[in-house]
N, C-alpha and C positions, 0 to 999 in steps of 0.2 A: 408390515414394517415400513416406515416412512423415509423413503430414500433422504439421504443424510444431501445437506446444499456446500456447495464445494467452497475455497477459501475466494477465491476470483466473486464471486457473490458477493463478498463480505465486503472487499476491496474497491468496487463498483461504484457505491454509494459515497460521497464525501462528509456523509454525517458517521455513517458505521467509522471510515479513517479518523475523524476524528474522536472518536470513543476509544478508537485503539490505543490511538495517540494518547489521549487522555489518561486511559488507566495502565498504558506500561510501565509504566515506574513504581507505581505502587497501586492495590484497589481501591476504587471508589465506591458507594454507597449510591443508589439510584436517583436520591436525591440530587444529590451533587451531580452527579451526572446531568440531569434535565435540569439542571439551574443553569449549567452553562446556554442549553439551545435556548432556543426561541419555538419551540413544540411542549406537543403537551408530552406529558409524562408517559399517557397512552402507548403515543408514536417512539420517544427514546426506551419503550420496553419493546417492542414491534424489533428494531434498530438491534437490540441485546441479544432477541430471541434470533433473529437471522445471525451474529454471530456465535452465540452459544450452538447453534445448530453446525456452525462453520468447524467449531471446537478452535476457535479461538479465544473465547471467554466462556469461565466458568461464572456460577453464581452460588456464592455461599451465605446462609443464612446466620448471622448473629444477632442474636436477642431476636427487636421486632425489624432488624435493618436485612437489604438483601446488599451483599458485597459484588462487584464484577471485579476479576481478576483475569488480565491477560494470559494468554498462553501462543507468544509469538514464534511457537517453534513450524509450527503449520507453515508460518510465511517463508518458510525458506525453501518451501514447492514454486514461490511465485519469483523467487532470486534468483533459482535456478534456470526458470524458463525466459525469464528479462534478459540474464546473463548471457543465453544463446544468440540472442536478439545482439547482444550489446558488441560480442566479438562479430558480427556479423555487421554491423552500421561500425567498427572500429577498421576493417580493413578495406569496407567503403571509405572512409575518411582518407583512411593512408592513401588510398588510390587517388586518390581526390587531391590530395597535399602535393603527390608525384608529377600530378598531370601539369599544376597550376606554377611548380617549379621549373619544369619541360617549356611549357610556355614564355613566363618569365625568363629564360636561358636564351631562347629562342628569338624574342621581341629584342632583349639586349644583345645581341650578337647582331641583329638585321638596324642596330641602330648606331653601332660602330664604324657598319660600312659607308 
C-alpha cells in the first residue's frame, strides 16, 4: 500500500493553491483547469494526482470529461496548526505593543523635565 501524501504537500506548491483556489466553488473539468496555467496538461494532471492523493480533490467522471471537485475539510488540520503559531506571534505582539508604550511613557516624562 502506497503511503497516502499529507495536506502540507498539497499546500506547498503555488500551482496546487491555485487549483484549489480554482475549484472551491464549484468543479471544474481538466480542461479548464490547464487553460488557466501556462503547463502542459501533463504537468496540471501531475498537480491533481498529488492533491487527489492529499484527499483534497476528488475526480469524477462524466461522459468523456473528468470533473475535480474540492474537498476543503482536510484544510482545517493546517488552520489548526497556523492557529497555534498565530496565538503565539499574537502575545509576542502584545508584548512588543507594552514595551514600545513603556518606552514612549518613559522618553515623554525625561522630556518634561
Amino acid at each position: 500500500m502506497k503511503a497516502r501524501r499529507d495536506v502540507y504537500q498539497a499546500i506547498a506548491d503555488p500551482t496546487r493553491r491555485a487549483i484549489i483556489n480554482m475549484i472551491a466553488g464549484h468543479p471544474h473539468n481538466m480542461k479548464s483547469i490547464t487553460e488557466k496555467f501556462d503547463m502542459s496538461q501533463q504537468a496540471i494532471s501531475l498537480h491533481v494526482k498529488i492533491l487527489t492523493d492529499c484527499g483534497l480533490v476528488t475526480i469524477q467522471q462524466r461522459g468523456r470529461e473528468r470533473f475535480c471537485e474540492a474537498h476543503l475539510d482536510r484544510l482545517g488540520e493546517v488552520a489548526a496548526w497556523v492557529a497555534q503559531y498565530k496565538q503565539f506571534w499574537e502575545s509576542k505582539m502584545d508584548a512588543f505593543e507594552m514595551y514600545v508604550e513603556k518606552l514612549k511613557k518613559e522618553r515623554y516624562g525625561k522630556q518634561k523635565k
